[in-house]
Steps between C-alpha positions, in 0.01 A plus 500: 500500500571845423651607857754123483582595133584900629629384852747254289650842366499658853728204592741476192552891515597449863764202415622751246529781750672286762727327247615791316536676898680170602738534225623887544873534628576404865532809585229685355295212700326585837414260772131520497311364224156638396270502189400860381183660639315505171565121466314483835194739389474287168458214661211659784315598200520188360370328772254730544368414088627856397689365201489776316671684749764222606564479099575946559743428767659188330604780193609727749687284688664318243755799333571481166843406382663305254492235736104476558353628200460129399302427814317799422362375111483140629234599757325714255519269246327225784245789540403473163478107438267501818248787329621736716627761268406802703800390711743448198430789355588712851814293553648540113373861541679546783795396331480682243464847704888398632719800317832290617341146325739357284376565074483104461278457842310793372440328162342161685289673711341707257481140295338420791256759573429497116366108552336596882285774234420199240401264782231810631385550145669834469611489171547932443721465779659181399591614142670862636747271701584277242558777251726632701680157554529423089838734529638280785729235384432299811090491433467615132416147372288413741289863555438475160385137471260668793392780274404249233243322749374841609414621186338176389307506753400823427509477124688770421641332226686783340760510808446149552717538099714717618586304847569226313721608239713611770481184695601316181845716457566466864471121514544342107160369584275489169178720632390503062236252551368666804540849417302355157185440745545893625423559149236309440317624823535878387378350124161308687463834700487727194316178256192500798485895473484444131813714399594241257845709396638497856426180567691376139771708600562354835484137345738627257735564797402155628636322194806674447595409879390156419425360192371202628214667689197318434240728706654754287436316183103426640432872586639608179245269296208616702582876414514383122165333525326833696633677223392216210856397382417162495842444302710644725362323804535143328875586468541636843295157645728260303789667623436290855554191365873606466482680825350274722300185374323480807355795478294374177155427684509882636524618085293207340150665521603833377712331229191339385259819509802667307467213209137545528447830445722514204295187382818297488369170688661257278811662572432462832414157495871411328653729745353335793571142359858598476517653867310182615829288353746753656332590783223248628262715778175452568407874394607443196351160416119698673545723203546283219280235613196770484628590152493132423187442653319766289628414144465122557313439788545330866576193383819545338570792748497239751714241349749814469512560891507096503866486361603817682431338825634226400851597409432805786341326806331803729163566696455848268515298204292200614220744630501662113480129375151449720401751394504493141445079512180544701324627201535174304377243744156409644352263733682384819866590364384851448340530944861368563654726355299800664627382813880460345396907390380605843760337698795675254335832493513502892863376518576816216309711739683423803874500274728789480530678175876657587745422740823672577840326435696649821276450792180308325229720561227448285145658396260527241644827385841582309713771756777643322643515837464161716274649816686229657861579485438805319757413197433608132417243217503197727123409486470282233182348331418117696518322162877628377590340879388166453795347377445613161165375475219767374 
């Protein structure tokens, strides 16, 4: 397939030649027709399965002008859809090396070679092009939407700021809540090392870029509670029902340690009950059924759950029902409902905890960034998806 695909070119550079020879002046026009020698050897070596040098000759051949420079990037951009970026990167190189190429043809094939280098994994060499290509009106937008993917992928989040800053006053795009995530990856980097004041000063920079941050808001209660401000991490946790409601599972268990270790748990019991009414999840209604269960038992706990799924029909909440209802029953109703148990726990098992709003990827494990699609703050907890059911 490779010598039809490469012959094809063979034959449309040798329409071109004998159009473009067909369509000098009369007089400029000999008799005799023939193709060019090169044309000739390109095609012996591609007979002979010498692509690489029939693609040589085919560069050679084909001179580079302001009216073939186009053929020139369309066949290395083919190159590099079929895998073959060796040859790409020879042809936009070759390009390149022209001292009489036009400034605009010089800026797309250095666009080019720039994506020839991402498609080989040669990001170093990748990121020098598109640096240079930032100040070029033609490709500034677009090198530096490039530059944003490269340093992602190599989390370098500090230029991955500064790349996106500039991106945002190129194209009025608002890069806040994404440059917000930059932040919070330098803050988890410093947080894991245990350099608690870097990390607080990054999420500092997180918030003011975007208030509404609510990894921000989660990072910043988990340095409070390292550090034993209990107080402070309660008000940094109920800041995310403002920010985000359905974020509230990811803060519920640290909001309740925070309550507890201040020995505050019949606050926390009135602040659940009025989150439950605001905000009916699953998480929440885990948390202050336990509490319930403890002061006055599994009955009542139970019958609590009971209306919950009643008014807020979902498999979370029915397995927390069986659970708590299993307790109170004997004989045969009690075996049948160890079967209802094992049967739910397996379908839990087998469900997706998060799932990501643009291109549905799901997983048991919250990604900032969707794996999928890779887009910030799109994976979203299952049970704030389910039509508003917990």
């Amino acid at each position: 397939m490779k010598i039809v695909w490469i012959l094809l070119f063979f034959i449309c550079v040798g329409a071109a030649w004998l159009l473009g020879y067909r369509a000098r002046p009369r007089e400029e026009s000999p008799r005799k027709v023939n193709l060019p020698r090169d044309y000739l050897i390109g095609l012996n070596f591609l007979l002979n399965e010498e692509t690489d040098k029939a693609v040589d000759i085919f560069i050679k051949m084909l001179e580079v002008d302001s009216d073939t420079v186009e053929t020139h990037l369309a066949v290395g951009k083919l190159f590099r859809r079929r895998g073959e970026v060796d040859r790409a990167i020879r042809i936009h190189q070759n390009l390149i090396a022209r001292p009489q190429l036009e400034r605009i043809y010089r800026e797309q094939s250095l666009f080019e070679l720039g994506q020839d280098y991402l498609s080989a994994g040669m990001l170093d060499r990748a990121e020098r092009i598109f640096l240079e290509l930032v100040n070029a009106k033609s490709h500034s937008a677009q090198a530096l939407r490039t530059l944003i993917d490269i340093y992602q992928q190599e989390k370098d989040w500090e230029n991955a700021v500064q790349i996106a800053t500039r991106y945002e006053s190129v194209t009025r795009q608002n890069m806040q809540p994404v440059i917000a995530h930059y932040y919070c990856e330098l803050a988890e980097a410093s947080f894991n090392k245990g350099d608690y004041e870097v990390a607080a000063r990054h999420l500092e920079e997180a918030s003011a870029v975007d208030s509404s941050c609510v990894r921000a808001s989660l990072l910043k209660a988990k340095i409070d509670m390292e550090q034993g401000d209990f107080k402070s991490a309660l008000r940094n946790l109920k800041r995310i029902k403002d920010q985000n409601p359905h974020y509230l599972s990811e803060a519920i268990d640290l909001l309740a340690s925070c309550y507890e270790r201040l020995g505050q748990e019949d606050e926390l019991v009135t602040y659940l009950k009025n989150l439950v009414e605001e905000y009916p999840r699953t998480p929440v209604v885990l948390i202050l059924a336990e509490r319930i269960r403890k002061w006055k038992g599994d009955k009542v706990a139970a019958q609590f759950v009971a209306d919950y799924v009643r008014r807020y029909p979902s498999l979370g909440g029915l397995n927390l029902f069986i659970n708590l209802y299993i307790s109170g029953v004997q004989g045969q109703a009690k075996e049948d409902l160890h079967i209802v148990q094992k049967l739910m726990k397996k379908i839990l098992a087998n469900k997706p905890d998060y799932q990501c709003t643009s291109c549905g990827f799901s997983g048991k494990t919250l990604h900032w960034q969707c794996p999928g699609c890779r887009q910030w703050s799109t994976m979203m907890p299952i049970h704030s998806l389910e039509a508003g059911i917990a």
